[in-house]
PDB file of N, CA, C and O in Angstrom:
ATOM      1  N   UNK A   1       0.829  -1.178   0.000  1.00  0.00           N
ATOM      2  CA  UNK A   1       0.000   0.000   0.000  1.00  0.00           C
ATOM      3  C   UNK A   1       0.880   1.250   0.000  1.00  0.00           C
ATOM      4  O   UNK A   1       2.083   1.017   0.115  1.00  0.00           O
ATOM      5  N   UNK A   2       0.440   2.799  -0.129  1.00  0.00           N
ATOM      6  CA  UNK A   2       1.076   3.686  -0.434  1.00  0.00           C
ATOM      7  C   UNK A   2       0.399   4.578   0.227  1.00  0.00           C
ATOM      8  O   UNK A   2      -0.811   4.656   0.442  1.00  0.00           O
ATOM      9  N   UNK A   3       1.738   5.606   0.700  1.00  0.00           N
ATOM     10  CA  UNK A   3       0.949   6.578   1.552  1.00  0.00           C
ATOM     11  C   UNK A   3       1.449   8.407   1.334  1.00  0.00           C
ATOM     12  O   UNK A   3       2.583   8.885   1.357  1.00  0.00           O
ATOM     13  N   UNK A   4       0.330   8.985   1.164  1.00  0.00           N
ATOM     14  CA  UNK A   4       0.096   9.982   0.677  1.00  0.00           C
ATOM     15  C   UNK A   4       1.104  11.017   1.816  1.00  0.00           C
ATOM     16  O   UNK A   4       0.989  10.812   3.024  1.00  0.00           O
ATOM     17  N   UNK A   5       1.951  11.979   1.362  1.00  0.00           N
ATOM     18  CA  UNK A   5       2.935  12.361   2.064  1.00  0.00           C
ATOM     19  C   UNK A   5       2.702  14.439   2.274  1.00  0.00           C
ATOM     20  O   UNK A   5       3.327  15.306   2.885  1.00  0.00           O
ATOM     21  N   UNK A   6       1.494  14.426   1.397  1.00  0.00           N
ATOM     22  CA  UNK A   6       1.334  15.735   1.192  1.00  0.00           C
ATOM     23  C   UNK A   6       2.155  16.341  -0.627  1.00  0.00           C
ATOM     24  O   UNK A   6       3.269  15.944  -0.969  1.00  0.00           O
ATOM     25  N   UNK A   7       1.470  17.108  -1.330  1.00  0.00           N
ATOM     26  CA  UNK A   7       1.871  17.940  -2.768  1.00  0.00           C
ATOM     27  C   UNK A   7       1.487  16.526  -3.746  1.00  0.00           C
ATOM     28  O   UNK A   7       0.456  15.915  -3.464  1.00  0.00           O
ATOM     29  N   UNK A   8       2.194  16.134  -4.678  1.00  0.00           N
ATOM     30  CA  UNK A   8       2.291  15.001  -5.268  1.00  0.00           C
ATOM     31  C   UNK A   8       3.098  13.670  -5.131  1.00  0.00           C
ATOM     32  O   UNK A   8       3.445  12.808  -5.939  1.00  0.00           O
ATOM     33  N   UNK A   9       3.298  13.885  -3.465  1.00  0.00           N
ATOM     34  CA  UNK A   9       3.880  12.644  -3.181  1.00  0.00           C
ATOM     35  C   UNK A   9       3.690  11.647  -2.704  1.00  0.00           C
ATOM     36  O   UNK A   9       3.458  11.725  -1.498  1.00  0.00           O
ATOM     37  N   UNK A  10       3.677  10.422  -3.229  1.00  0.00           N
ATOM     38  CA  UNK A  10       3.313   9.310  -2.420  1.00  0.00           C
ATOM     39  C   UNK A  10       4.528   7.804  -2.416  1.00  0.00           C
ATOM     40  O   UNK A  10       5.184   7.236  -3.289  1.00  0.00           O
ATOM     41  N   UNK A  11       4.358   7.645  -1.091  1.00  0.00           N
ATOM     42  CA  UNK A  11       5.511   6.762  -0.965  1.00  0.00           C
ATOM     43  C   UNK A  11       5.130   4.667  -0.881  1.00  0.00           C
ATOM     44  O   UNK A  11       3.933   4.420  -0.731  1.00  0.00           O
ATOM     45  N   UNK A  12       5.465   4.220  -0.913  1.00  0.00           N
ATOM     46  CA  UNK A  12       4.888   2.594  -0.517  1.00  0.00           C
ATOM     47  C   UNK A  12       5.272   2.593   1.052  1.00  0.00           C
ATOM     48  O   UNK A  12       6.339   3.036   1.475  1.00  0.00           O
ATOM     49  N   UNK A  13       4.075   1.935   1.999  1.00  0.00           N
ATOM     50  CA  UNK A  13       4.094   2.093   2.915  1.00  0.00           C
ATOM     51  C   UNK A  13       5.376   1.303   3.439  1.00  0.00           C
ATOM     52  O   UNK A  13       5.917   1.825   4.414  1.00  0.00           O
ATOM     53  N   UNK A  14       5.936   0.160   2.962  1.00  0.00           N
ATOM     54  CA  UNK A  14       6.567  -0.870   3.392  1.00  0.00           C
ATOM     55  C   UNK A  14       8.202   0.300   3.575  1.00  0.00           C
ATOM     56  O   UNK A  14       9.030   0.256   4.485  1.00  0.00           O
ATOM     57  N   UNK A  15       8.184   1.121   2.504  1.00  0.00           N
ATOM     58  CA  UNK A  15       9.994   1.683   2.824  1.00  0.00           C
ATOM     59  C   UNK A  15       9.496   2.688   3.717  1.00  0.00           C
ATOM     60  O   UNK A  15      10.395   3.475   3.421  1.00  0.00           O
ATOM     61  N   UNK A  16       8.938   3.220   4.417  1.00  0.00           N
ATOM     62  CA  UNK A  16       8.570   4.193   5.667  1.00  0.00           C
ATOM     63  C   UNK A  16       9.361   3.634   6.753  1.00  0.00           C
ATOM     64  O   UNK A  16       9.325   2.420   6.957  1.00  0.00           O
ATOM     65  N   UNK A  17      10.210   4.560   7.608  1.00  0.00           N
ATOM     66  CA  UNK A  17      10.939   3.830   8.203  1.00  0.00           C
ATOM     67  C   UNK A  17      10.592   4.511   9.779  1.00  0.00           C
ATOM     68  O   UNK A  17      10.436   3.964  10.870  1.00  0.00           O
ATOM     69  N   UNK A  18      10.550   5.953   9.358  1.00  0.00           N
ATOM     70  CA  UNK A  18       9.942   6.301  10.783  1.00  0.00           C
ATOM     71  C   UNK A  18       9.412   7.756  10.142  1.00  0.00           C
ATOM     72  O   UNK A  18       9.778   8.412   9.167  1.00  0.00           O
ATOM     73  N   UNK A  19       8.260   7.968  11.269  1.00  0.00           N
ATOM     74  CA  UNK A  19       7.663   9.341  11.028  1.00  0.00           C
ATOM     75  C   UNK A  19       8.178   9.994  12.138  1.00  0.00           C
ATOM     76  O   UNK A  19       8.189   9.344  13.183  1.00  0.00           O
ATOM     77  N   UNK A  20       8.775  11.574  12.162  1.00  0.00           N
ATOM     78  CA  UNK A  20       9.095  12.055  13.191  1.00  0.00           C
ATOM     79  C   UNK A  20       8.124  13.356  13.182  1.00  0.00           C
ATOM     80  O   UNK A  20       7.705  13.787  12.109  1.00  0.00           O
ATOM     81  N   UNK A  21       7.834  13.873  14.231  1.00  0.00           N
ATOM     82  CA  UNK A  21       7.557  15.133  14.506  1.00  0.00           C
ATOM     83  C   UNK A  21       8.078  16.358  14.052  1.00  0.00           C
ATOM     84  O   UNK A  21       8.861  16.348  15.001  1.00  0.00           O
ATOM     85  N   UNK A  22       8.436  17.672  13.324  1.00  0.00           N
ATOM     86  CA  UNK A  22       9.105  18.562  12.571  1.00  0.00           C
ATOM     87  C   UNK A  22       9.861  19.032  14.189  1.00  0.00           C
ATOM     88  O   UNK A  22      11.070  19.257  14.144  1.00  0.00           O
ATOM     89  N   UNK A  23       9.449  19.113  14.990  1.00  0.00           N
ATOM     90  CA  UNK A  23      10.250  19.848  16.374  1.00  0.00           C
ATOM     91  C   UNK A  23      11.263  19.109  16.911  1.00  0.00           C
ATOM     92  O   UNK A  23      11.874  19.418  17.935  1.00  0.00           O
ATOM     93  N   UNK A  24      11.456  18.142  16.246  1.00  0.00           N
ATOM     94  CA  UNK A  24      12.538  17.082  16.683  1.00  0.00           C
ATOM     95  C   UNK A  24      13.451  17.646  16.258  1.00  0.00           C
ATOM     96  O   UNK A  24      14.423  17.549  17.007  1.00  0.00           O
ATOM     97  N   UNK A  25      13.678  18.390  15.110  1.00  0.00           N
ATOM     98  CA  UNK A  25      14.990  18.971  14.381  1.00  0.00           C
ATOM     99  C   UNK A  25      15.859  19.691  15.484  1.00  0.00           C
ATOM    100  O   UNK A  25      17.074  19.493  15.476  1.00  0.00           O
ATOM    101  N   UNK A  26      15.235  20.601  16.530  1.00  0.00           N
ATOM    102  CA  UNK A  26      16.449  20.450  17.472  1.00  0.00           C
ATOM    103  C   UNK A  26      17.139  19.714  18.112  1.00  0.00           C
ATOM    104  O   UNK A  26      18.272  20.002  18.497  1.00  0.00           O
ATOM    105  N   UNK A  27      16.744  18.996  18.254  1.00  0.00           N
ATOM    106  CA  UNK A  27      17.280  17.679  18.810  1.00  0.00           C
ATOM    107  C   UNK A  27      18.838  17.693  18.463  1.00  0.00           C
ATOM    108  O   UNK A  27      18.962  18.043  17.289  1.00  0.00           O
ATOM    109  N   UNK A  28      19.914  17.470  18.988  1.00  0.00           N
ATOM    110  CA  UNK A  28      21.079  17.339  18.128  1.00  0.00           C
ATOM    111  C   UNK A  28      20.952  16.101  17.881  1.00  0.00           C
ATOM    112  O   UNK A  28      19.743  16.247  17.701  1.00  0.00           O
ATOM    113  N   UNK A  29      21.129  14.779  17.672  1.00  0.00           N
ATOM    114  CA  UNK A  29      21.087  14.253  17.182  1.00  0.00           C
ATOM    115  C   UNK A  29      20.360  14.012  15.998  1.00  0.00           C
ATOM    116  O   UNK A  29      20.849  13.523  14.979  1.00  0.00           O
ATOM    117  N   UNK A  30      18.956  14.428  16.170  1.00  0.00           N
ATOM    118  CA  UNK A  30      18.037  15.016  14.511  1.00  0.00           C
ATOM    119  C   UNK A  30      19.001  15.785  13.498  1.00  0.00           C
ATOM    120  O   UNK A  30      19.292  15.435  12.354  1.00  0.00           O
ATOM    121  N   UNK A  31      19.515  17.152  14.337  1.00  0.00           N
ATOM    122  CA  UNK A  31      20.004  18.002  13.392  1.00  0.00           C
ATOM    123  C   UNK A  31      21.154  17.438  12.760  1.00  0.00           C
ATOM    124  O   UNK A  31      21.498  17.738  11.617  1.00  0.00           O
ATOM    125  N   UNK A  32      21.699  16.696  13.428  1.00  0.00           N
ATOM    126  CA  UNK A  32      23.481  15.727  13.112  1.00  0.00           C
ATOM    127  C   UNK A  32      22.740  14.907  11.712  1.00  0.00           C
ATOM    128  O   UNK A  32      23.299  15.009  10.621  1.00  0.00           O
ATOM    129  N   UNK A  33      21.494  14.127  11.848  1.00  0.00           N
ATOM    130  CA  UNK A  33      20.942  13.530  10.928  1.00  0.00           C
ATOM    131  C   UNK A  33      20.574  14.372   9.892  1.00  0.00           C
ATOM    132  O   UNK A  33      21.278  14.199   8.897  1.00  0.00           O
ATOM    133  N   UNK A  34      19.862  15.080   9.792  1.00  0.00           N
ATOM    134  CA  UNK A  34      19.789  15.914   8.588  1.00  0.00           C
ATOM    135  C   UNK A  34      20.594  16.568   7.907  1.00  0.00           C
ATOM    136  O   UNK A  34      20.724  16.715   6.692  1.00  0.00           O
ATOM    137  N   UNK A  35      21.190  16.998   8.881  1.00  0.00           N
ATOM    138  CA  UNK A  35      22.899  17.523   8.279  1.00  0.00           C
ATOM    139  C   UNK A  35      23.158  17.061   7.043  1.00  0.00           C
ATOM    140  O   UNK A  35      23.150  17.701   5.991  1.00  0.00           O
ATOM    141  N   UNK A  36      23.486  15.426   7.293  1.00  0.00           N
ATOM    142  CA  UNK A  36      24.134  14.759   6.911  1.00  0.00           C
ATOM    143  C   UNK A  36      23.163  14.323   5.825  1.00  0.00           C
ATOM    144  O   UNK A  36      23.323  14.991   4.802  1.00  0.00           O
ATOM    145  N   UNK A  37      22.413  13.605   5.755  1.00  0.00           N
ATOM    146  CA  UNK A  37      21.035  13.734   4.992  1.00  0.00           C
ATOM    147  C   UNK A  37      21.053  14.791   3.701  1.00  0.00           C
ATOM    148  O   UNK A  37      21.074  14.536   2.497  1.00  0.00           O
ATOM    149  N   UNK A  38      21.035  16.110   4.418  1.00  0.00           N
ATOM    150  CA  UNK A  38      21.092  16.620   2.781  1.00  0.00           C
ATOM    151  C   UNK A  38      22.689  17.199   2.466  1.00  0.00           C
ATOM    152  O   UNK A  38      22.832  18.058   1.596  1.00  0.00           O
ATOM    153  N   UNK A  39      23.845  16.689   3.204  1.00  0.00           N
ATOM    154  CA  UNK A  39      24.853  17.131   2.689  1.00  0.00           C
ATOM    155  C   UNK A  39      25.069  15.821   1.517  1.00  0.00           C
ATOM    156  O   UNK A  39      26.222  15.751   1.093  1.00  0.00           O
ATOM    157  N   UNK A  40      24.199  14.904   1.020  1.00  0.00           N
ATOM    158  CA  UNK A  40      24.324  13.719   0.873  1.00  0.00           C
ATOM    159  C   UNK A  40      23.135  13.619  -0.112  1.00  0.00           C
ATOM    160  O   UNK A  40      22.969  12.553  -0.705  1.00  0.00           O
ATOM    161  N   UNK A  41      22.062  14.946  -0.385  1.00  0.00           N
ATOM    162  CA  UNK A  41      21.178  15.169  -1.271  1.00  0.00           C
ATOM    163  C   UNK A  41      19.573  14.086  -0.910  1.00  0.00           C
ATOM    164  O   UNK A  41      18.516  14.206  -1.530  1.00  0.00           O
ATOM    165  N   UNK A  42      19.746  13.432  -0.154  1.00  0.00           N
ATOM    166  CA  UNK A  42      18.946  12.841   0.378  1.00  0.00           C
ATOM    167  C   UNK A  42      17.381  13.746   0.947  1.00  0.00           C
ATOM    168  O   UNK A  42      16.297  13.173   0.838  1.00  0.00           O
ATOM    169  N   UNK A  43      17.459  14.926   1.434  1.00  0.00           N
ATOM    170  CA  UNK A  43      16.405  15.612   1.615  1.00  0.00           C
ATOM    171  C   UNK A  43      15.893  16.219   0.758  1.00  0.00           C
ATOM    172  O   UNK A  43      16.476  16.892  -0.093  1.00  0.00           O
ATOM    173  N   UNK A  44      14.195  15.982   0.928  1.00  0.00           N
ATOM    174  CA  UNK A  44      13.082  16.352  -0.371  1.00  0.00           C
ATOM    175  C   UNK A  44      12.000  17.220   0.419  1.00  0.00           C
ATOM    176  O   UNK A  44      11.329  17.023   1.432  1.00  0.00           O
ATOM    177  N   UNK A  45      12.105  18.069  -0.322  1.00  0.00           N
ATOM    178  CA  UNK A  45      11.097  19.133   0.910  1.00  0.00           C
ATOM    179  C   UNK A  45       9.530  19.130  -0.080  1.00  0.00           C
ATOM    180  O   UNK A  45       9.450  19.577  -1.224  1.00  0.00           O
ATOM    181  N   UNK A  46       8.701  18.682   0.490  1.00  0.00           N
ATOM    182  CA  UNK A  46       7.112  18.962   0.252  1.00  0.00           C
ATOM    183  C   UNK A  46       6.790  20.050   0.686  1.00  0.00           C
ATOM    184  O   UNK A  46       5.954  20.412  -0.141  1.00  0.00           O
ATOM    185  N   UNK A  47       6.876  20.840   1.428  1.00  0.00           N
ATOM    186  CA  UNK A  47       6.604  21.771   1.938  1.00  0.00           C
ATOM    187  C   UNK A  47       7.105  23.742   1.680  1.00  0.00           C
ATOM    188  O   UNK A  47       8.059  24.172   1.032  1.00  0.00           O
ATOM    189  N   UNK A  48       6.338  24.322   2.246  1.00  0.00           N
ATOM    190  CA  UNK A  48       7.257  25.385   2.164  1.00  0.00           C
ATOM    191  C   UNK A  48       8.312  25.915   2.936  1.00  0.00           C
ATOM    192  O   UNK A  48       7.634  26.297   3.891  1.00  0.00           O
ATOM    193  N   UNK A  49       9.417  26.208   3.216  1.00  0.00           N
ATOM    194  CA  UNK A  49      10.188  26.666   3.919  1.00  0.00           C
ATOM    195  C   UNK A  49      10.126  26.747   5.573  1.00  0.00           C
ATOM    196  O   UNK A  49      10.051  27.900   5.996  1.00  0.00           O
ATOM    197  N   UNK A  50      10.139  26.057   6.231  1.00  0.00           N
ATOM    198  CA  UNK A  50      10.141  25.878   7.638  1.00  0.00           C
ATOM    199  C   UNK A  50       8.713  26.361   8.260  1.00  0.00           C
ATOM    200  O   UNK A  50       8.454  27.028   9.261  1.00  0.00           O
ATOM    201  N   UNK A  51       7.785  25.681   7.136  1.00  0.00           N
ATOM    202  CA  UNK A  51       6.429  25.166   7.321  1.00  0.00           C
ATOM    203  C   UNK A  51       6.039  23.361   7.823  1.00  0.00           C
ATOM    204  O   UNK A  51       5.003  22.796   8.173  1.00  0.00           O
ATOM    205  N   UNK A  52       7.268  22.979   7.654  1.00  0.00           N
ATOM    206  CA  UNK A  52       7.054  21.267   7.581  1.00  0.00           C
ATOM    207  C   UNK A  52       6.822  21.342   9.089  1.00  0.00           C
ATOM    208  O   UNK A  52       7.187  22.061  10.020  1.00  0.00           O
ATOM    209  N   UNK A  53       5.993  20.195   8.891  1.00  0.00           N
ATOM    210  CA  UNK A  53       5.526  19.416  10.612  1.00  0.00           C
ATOM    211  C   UNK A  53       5.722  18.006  10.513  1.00  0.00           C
ATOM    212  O   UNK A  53       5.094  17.111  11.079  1.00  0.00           O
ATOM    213  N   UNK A  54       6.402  17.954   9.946  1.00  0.00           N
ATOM    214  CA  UNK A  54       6.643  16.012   9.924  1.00  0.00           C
ATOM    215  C   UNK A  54       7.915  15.596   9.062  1.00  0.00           C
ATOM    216  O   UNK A  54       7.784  15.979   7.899  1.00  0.00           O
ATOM    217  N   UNK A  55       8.999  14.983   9.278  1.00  0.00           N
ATOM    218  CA  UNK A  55       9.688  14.141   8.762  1.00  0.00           C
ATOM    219  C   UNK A  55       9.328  12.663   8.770  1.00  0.00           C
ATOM    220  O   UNK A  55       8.983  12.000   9.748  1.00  0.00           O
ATOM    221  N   UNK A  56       9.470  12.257   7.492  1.00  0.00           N
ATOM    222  CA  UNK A  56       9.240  11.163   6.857  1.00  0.00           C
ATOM    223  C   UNK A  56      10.651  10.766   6.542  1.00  0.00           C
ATOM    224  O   UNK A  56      11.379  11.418   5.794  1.00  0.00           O
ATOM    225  N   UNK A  57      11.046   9.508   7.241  1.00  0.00           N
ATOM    226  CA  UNK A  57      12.775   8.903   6.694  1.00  0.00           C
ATOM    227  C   UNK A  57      12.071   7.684   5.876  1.00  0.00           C
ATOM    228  O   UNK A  57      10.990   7.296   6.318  1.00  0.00           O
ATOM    229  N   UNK A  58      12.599   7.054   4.723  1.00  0.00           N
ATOM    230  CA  UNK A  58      11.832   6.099   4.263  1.00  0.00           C
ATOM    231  C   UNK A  58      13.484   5.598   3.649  1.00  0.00           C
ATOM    232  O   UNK A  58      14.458   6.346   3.555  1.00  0.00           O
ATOM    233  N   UNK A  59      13.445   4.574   3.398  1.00  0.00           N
ATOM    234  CA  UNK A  59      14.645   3.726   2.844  1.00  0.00           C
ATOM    235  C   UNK A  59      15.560   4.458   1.492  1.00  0.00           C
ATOM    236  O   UNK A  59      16.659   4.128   1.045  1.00  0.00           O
ATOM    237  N   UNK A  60      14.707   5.472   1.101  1.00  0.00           N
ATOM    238  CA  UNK A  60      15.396   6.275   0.281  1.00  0.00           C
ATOM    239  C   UNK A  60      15.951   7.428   0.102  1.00  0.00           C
ATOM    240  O   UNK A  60      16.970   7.819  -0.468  1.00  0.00           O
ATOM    241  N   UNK A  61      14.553   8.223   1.071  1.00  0.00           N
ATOM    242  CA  UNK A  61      15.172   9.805   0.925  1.00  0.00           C
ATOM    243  C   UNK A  61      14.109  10.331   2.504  1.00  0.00           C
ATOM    244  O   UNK A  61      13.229   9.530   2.821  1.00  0.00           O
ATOM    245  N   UNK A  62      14.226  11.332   3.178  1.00  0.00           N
ATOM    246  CA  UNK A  62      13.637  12.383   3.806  1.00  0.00           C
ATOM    247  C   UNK A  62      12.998  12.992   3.765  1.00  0.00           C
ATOM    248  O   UNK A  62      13.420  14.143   3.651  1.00  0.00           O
ATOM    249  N   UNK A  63      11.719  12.846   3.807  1.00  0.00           N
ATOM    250  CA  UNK A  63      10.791  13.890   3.321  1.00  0.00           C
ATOM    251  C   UNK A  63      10.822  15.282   4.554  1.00  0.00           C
ATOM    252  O   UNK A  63      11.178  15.057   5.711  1.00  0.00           O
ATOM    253  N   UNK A  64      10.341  16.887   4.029  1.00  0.00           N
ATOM    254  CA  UNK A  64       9.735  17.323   4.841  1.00  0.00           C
ATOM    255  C   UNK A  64       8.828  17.723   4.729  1.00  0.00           C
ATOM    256  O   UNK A  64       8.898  18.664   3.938  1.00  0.00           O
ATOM    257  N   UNK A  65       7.629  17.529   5.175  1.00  0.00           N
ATOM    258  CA  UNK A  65       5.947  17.371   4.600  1.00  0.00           C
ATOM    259  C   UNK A  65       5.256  18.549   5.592  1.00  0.00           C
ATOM    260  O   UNK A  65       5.636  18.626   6.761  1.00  0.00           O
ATOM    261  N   UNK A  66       4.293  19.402   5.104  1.00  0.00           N
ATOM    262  CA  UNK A  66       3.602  19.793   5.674  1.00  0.00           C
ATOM    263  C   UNK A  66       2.241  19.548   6.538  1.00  0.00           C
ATOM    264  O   UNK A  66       1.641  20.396   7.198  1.00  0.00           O
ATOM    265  N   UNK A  67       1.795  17.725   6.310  1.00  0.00           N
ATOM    266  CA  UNK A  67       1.122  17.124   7.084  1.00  0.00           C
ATOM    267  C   UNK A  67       1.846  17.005   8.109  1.00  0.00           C
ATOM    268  O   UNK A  67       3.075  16.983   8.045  1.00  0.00           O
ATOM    269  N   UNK A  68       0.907  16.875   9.631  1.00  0.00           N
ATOM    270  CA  UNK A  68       1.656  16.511  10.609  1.00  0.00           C
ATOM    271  C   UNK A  68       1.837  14.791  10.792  1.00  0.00           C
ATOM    272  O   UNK A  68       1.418  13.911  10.040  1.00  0.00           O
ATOM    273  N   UNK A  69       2.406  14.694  11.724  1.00  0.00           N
ATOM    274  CA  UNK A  69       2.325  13.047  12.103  1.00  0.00           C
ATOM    275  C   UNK A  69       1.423  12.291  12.334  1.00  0.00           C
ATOM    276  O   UNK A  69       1.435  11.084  12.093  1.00  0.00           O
ATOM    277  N   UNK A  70       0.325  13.064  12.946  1.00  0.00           N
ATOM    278  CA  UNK A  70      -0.872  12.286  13.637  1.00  0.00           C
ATOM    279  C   UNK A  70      -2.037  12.130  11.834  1.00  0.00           C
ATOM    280  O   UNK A  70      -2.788  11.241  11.432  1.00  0.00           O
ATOM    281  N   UNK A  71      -1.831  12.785  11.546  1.00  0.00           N
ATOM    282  CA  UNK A  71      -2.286  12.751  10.296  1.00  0.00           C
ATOM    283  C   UNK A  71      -1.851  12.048   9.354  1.00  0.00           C
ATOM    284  O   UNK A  71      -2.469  11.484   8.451  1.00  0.00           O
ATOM    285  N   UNK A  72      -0.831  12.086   9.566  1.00  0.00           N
ATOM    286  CA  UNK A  72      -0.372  10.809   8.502  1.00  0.00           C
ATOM    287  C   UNK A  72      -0.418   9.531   9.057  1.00  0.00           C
ATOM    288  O   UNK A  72      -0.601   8.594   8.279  1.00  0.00           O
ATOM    289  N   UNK A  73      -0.259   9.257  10.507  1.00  0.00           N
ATOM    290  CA  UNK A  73      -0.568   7.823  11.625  1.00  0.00           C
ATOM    291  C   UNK A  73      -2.146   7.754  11.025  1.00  0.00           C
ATOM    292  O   UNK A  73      -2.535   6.672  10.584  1.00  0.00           O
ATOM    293  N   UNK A  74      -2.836   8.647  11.018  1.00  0.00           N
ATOM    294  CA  UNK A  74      -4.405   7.594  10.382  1.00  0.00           C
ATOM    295  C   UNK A  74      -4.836   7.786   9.094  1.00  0.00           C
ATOM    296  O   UNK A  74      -5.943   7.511   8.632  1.00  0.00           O
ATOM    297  N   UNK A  75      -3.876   8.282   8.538  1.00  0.00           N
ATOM    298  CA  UNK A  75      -3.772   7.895   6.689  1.00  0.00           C
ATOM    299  C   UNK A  75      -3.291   6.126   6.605  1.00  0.00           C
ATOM    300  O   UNK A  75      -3.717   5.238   5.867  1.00  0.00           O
ATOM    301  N   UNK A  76      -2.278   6.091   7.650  1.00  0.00           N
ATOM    302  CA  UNK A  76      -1.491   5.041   7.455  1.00  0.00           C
ATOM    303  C   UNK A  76      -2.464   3.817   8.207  1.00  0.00           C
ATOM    304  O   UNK A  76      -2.211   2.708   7.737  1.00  0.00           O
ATOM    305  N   UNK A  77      -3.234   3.810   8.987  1.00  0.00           N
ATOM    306  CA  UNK A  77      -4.260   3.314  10.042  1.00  0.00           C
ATOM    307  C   UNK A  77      -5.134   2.621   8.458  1.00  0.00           C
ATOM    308  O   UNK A  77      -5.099   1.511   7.928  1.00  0.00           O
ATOM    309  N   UNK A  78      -5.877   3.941   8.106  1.00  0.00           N
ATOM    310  CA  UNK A  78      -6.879   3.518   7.373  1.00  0.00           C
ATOM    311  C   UNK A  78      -6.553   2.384   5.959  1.00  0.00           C
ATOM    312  O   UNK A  78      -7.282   1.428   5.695  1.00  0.00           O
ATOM    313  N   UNK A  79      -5.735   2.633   5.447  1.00  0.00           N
ATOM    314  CA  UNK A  79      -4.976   1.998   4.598  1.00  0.00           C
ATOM    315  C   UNK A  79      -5.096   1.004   4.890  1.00  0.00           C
ATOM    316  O   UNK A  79      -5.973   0.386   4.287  1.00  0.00           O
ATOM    317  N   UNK A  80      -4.273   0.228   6.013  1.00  0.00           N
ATOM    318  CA  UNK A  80      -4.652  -0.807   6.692  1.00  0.00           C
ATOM    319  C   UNK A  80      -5.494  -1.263   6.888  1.00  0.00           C
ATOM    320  O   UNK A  80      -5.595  -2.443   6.550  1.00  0.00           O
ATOM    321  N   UNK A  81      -6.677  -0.550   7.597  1.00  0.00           N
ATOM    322  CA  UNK A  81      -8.420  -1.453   7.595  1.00  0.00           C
ATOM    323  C   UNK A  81      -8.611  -1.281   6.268  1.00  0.00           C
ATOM    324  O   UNK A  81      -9.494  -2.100   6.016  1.00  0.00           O
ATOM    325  N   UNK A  82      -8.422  -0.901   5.582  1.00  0.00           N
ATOM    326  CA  UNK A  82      -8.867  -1.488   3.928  1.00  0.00           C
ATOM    327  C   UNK A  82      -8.271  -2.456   3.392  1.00  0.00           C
ATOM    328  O   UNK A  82      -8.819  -2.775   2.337  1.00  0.00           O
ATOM    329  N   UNK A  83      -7.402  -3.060   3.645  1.00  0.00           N
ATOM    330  CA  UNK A  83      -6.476  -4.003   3.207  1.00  0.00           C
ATOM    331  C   UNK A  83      -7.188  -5.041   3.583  1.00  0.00           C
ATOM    332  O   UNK A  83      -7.495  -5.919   2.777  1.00  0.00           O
ATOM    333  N   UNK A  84      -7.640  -5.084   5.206  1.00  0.00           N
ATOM    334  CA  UNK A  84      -7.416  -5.889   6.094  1.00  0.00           C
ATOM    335  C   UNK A  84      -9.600  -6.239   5.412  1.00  0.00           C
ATOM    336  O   UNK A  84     -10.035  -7.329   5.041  1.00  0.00           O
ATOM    337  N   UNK A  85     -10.215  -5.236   5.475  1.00  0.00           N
ATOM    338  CA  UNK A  85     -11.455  -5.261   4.693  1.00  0.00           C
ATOM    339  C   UNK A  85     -11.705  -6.365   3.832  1.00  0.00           C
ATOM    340  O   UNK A  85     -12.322  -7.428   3.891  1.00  0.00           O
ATOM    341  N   UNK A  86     -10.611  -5.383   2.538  1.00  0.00           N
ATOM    342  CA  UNK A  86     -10.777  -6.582   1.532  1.00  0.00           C
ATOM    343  C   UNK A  86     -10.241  -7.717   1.532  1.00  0.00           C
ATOM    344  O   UNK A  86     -10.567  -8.267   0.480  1.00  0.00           O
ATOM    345  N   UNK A  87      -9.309  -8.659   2.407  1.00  0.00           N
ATOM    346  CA  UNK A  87      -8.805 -10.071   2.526  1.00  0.00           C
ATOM    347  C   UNK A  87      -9.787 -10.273   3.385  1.00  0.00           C
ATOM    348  O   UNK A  87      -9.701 -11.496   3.490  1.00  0.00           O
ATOM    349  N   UNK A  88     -10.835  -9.899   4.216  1.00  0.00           N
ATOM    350  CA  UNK A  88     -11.501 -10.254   4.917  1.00  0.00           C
ATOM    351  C   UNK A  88     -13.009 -10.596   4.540  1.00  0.00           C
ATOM    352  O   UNK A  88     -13.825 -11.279   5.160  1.00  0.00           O
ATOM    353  N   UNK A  89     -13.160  -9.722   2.996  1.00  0.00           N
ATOM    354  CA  UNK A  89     -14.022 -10.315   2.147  1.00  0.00           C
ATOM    355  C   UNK A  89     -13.768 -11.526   1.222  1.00  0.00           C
ATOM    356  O   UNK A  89     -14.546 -12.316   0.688  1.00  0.00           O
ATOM    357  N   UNK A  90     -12.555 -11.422   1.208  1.00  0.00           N
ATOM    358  CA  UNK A  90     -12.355 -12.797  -0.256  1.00  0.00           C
ATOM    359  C   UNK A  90     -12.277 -13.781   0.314  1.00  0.00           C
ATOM    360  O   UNK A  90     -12.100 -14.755  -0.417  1.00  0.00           O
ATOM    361  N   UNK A  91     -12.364 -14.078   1.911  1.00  0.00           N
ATOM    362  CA  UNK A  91     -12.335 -15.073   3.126  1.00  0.00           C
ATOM    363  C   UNK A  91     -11.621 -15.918   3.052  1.00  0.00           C
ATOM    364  O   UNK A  91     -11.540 -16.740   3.964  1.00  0.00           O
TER     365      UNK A  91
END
C-alpha cells in the first residue's frame, strides 16, 4: 500500500521507516541527521520553507511534509483497515 505524504507525493508504505515530529529537528542528534542527509542530497522538501511538521525517513530519501504526524498515523491506520477489509471479504 502507499501513503500519501502531502503535494504530489506518495511513498509505498513498506519503505517508511519512521515518522518524526518537525520539532525534533532540534534535537542534536536530529540536526546531526539531517545535516548529513542533505549534505548527501537525500532531503526532499514537500513543503514550504520551515512550514514542515513532519519528517518522513523512508529507505530512500527524507521527506519534509507539511502534514503533521498524527495525520499521517491515520492515513497510514486507514490503509490498513482497507487491506485488512478486503482479505476479509475474499475469506
Amino acid at each position: 500500500m502507499f501513503l500519501h505524504l502531502g503535494g504530489d507525493v506518495v511513498v509505498a508504505k513498506k519503505d517508511v521507516i519512521m515518522i518524526l515530529d518537525a520539532r525534533t529537528k532540534k534535537s542534536p542528534f536530529v540536526k546531526e541527521f539531517l545535516e548529513i542527509a542533505e549534505d548527501e542530497g537525500f532531503i526532499k522538501l514537500i513543503s514550504e520553507k520551515e512550514k514542515e511538521k513532519s519528517l518522513i525517513i523512508t529507505t530512500k530519501e527524507v521527506f519534509l511534509s507539511p502534514i503533521s504526524c498524527t495525520t499521517l498515523k491515520k492515513r497510514s491506520e486507514n490503509v490498513l483497515n482497507t487491506v485488512d477489509i478486503k482479505e476479509f471479504n475474499r475469506g
